[in-house]
LOKESE-928867 format. One line per 3 residues: their letters; for each residue z, y, x of C-alpha. Coordinates in steps of 0.2 Angstrom, whole numbers. Layout:
! LOKESE-928867
A) Z Y X ~ ...
END
This chain:
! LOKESE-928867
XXX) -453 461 -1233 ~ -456 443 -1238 ~ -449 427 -1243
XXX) -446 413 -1228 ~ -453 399 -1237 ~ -448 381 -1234
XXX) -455 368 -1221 ~ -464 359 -1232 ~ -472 371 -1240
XXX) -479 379 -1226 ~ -481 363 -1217 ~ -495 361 -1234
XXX) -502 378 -1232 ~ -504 373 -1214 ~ -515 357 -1219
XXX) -525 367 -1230 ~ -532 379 -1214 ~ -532 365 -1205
XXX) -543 354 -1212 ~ -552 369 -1218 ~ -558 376 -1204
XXX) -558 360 -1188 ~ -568 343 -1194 ~ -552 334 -1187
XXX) -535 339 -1186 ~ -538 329 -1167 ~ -550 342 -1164
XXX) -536 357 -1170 ~ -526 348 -1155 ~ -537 349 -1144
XXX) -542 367 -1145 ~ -522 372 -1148 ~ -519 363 -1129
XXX) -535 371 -1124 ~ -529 387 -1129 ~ -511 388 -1124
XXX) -519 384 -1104 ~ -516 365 -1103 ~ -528 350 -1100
XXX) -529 339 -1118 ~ -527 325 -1110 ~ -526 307 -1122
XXX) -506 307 -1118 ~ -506 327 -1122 ~ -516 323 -1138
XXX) -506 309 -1144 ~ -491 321 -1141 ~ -498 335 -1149
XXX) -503 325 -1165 ~ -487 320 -1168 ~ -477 333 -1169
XXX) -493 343 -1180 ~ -488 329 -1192 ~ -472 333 -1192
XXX) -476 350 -1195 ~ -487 346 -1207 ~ -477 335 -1219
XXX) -460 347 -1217 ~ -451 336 -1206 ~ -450 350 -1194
XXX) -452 367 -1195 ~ -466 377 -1185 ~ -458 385 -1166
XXX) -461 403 -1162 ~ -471 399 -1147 ~ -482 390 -1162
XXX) -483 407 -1170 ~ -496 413 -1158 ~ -509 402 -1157
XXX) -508 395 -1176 ~ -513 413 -1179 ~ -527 415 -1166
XXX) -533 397 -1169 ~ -531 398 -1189 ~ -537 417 -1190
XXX) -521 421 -1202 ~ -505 432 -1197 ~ -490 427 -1195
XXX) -484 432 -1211 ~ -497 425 -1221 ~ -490 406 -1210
XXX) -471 409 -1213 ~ -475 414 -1231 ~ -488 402 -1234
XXX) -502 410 -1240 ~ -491 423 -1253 ~ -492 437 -1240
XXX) -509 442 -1232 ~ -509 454 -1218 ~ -524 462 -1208
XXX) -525 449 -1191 ~ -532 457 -1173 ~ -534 436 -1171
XXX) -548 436 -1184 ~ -565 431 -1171 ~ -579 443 -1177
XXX) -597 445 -1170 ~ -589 459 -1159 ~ -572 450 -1155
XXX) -583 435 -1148 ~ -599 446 -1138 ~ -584 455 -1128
XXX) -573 438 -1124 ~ -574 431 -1108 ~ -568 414 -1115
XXX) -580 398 -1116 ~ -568 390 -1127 ~ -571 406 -1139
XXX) -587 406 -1139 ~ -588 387 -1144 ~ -576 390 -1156
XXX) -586 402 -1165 ~ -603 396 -1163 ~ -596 379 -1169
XXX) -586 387 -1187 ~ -591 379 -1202 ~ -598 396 -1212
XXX) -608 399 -1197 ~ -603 419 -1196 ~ -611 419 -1180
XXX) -631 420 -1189 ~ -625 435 -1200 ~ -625 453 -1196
XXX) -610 465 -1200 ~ -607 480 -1209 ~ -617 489 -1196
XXX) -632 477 -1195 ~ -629 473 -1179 ~ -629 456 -1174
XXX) -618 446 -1160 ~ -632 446 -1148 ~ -632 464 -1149
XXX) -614 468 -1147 ~ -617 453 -1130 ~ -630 465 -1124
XXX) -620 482 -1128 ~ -604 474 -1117 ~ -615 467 -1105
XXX) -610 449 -1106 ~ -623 441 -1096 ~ -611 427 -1094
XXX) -610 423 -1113 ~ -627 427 -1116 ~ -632 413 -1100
XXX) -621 400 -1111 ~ -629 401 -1126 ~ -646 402 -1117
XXX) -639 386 -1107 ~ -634 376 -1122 ~ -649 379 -1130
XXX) -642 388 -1144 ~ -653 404 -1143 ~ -669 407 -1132
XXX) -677 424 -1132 ~ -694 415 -1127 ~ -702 402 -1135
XXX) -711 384 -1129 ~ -728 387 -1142 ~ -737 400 -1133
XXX) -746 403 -1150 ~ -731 410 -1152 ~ -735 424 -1137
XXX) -746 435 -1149 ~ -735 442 -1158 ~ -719 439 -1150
XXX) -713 427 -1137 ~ -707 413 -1152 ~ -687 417 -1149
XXX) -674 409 -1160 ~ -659 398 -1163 ~ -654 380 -1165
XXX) -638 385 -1175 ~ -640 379 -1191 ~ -636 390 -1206
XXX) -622 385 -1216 ~ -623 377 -1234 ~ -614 378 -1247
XXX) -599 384 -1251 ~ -608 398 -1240 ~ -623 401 -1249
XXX) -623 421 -1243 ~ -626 415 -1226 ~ -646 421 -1223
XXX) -647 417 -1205 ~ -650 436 -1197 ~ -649 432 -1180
XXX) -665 422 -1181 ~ -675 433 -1189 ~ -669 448 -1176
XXX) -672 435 -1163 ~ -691 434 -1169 ~ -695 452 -1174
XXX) -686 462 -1160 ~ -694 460 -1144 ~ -680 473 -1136
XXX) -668 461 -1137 ~ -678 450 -1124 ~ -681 467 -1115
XXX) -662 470 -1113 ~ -659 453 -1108 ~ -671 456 -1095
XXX) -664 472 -1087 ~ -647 461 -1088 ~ -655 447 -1077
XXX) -662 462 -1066 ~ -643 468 -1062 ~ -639 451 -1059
XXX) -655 449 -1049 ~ -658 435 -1056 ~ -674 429 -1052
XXX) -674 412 -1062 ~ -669 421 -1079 ~ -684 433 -1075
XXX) -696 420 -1076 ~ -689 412 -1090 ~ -687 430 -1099
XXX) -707 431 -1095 ~ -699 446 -1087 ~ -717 456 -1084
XXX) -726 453 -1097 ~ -727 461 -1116 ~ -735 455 -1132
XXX) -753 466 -1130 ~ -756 456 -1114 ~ -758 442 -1125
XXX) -767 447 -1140 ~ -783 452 -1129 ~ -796 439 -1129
XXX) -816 438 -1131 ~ -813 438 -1150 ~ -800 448 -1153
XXX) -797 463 -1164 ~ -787 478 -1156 ~ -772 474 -1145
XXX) -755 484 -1149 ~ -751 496 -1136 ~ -739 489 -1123
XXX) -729 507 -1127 ~ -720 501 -1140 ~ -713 487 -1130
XXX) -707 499 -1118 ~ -686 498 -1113 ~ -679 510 -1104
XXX) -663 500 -1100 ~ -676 488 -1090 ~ -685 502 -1081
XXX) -669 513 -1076 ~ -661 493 -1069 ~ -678 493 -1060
XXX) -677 512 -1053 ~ -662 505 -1043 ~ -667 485 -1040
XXX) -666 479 -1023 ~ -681 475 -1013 ~ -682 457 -1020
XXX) -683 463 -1037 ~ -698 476 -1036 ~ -707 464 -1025
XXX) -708 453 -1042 ~ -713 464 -1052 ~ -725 472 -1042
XXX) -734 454 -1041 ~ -750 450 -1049 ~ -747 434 -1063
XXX) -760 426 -1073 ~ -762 423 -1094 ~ -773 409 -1100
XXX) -780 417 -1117 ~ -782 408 -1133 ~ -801 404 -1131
XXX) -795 396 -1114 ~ -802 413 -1099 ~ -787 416 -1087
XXX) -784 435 -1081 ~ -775 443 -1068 ~ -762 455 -1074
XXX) -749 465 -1066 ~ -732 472 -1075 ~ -738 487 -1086
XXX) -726 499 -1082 ~ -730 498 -1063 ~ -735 516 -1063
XXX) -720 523 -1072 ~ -710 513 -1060 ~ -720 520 -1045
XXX) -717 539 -1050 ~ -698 534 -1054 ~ -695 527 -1037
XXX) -705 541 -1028 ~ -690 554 -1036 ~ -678 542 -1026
XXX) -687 542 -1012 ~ -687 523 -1010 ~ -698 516 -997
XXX) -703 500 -1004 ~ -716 512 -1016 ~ -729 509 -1003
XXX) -728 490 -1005 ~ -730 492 -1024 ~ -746 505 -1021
XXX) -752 492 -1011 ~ -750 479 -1025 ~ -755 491 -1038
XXX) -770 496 -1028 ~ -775 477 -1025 ~ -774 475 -1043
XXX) -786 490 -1048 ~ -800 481 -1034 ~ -799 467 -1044
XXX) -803 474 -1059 ~ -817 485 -1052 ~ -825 469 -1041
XXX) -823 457 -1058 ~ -832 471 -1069 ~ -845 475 -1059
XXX) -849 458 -1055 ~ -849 453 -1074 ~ -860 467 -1078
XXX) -873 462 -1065 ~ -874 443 -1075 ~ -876 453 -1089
XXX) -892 465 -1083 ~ -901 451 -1075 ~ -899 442 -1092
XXX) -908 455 -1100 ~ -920 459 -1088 ~ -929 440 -1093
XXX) -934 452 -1110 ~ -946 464 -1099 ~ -935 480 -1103
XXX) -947 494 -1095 ~ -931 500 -1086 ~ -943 513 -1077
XXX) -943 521 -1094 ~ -929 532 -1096 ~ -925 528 -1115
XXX) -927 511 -1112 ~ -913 512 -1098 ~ -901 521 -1108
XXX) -904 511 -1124 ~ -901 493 -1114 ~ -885 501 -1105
XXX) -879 507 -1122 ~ -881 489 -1128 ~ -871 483 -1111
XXX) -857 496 -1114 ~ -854 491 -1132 ~ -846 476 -1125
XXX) -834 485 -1115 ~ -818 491 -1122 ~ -801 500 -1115
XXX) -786 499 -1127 ~ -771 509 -1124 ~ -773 524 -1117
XXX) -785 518 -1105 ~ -775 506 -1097 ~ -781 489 -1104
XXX) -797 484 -1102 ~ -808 469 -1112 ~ -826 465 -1109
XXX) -837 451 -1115 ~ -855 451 -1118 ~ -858 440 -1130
XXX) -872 431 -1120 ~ -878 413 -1118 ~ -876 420 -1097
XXX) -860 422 -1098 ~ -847 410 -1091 ~ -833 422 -1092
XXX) -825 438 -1097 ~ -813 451 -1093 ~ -796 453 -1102
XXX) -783 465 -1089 ~ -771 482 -1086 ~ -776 495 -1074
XXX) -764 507 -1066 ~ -764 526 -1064 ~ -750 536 -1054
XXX) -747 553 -1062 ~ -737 559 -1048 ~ -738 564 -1028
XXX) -728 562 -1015 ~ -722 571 -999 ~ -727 557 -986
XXX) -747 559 -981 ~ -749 539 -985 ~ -740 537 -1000
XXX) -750 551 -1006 ~ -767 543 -999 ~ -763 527 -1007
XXX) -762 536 -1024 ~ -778 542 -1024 ~ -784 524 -1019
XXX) -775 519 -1035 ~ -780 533 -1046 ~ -800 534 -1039
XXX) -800 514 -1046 ~ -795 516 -1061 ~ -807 530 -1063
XXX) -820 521 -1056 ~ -818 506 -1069 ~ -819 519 -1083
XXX) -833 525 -1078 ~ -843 512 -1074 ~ -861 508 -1079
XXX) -873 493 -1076 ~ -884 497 -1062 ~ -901 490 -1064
X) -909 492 -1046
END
């Protein structure tokens, strides 16, 4: 039980959330016609402002059909409004990260994103922030409107940025005082979690959304980046692997795979550009030959491509680099000699990863170029005689590049 207190005193407790929590009571207007369905329209406004004051200075009492949205609006109870302020009661009305990643209201999420204190950059109890809980219910739409407004980007515009992430982050501002505990979370989880990007792209692939793909850099990870003529050992694109993204591309539509299964090029920091293809392309492969989906042979094909460019571009690099040495009068009929300049030729060669990313660059007055790239290998067969031919094309590339040596005929 509690105490109906008086117009005026609820009327001032009122005020005081009011002009807490909206920059004008105009604005309080404006999202309580929002909310209640109608158009806040400048004869609606002015209609609505006048009777708030009325509320507000006791004149009139508040209406039941207020009750509602004061309380969703204010974040309070009902109680705590007819008692003003003496009774507080647990509210259902109270937006939390959760509450506002599952709503399907625009005018929530700007609400929220828009609150004084900022709640929006801080994790919860669980450490979960609200771009996880967007990416747990699936909200692609909310997840497009902030991306849309500009409020969060999973990739960034600095491609400096690219070698150790993809520079995500927010342009909400962290709150100041009185809210000094706010640290701003979600941009530091934005930064240094990459599978957040990941989910968001195996969103955009349910949505076959080709345009957020793009945008997502959808096929490329963080390793692809870090390779360069100068630079130390790439981390292994395993640990950028999502298993949400592969099982949304294990049943993509045509559309869909053709993309990922296309060649795309990285300009490294020193200024070489490289062909790559999308790292998981194998795994993809051996998952959609357990569905029996026929566009596998245009990806083996795709795939396969890829390999012979990596073979042609290798082998031609390592011809530059024998007639470079053959101006030093080498005795390449002598068998030590032979093996000692091929040693020397090798040292330059590198494969990171398991095998599956490949850096060479002879450090050479000669050379123009280098070689920074992914090769593909299919663990897996298949019942169709072609698909099965294609796969050893593949799999003899890849071999092939491994184990390659300068030929000095």
């Amino acid at each position: 039980m509690f105490t109906l207190e008086d117009n005026e005193k609820i009327g001032q407790y009122l005020m005081e959330r009011i002009d807490e929590r909206f920059k004008s009571r105009r604005q309080f207007c404006r999202e309580y016609l929002e909310a209640g369905g109608d158009q806040a329209s400048n004869e609606q406004l002015r209609k609505m402002s006048n009777r708030l004051s009325q509320i507000l200075y006791g004149k009139k009492g508040i209406q039941i059909y207020d009750l509602p949205l004061f309380c969703r609006l204010l974040e309070v109870s009902c109680e705590e409004i007819l008692s003003a302020g003496k009774i507080h009661t647990p509210t259902s009305t109270h937006l939390t990260n959760y509450a506002a990643a599952f709503s399907k209201s625009e005018n929530e999420w700007a609400a929220y994103i828009e609150r004084e204190d900022s709640p929006i950059l801080n994790a919860d109890e669980y450490g979960k922030t609200i771009i996880d809980y967007a990416l747990e219910a699936e909200n692609y739409d909310f997840l497009k409107y902030l991306m849309d407004k500009q409020f969060i980007w999973f990739v960034g515009t600095d491609k400096n940025d690219f070698y150790t992430g993809f520079g995500a982050g927010t342009s909400i501002e962290k709150a100041n005082f009185p809210y000094p505990t706010n640290y701003n979370v979600l941009d530091v989880q934005l930064k240094m979690r990459d599978e957040l990007r990941t989910h968001m792209i195996a969103l955009a692939i349910r949505h076959e959304d080709i345009e957020m793909l793009e945008e997502l850099h959808a096929r490329e990870v963080t390793s692809l980046y870090q390779m360069s003529a100068y630079a130390s050992r790439p981390n292994a694109c395993r640990q950028y692997y999502n298993a949400k993204l592969m099982e949304a591309l294990t049943h993509a539509d045509n559309k869909i795979l053709e993309y990922f299964s296309e060649e795309f090029k990285i300009t490294d920091r020193v200024g070489y550009t490289n062909s790559f293809i999308f790292p998981f392309i194998g795994e993809l492969v051996e998952r959609l030959l357990q569905t029996k989906n026929g566009f596998v042979e245009y990806i083996l094909k795709d795939a396969i491509k890829h390999n012979r460019y990596v073979y042609d571009q290798l082998l031609s690099l390592m011809d530059e680099t024998v007639q470079y040495y053959k101006q030093f009068n080498y005795d390449l009929t002598n068998v030590a000699e032979k093996n000692r300049l091929t040693e020397i030729i090798l040292r330059d060669l590198d494969f990171y990863d398991d095998g599956s990313l490949i850096n060479y660059y002879a450090l050479i007055p000669a050379m123009k170029r280098g070689l920074r790239s992914n090769i593909i290998r299919v663990n897996a067969t298949s019942e169709d005689t072609m698909i099965n031919r294609r796969i050893l094309e593949l799999n003899d590339l890849y071999d092939a590049i491994h184990n390659m040596t300068p030929k000095f005929e």
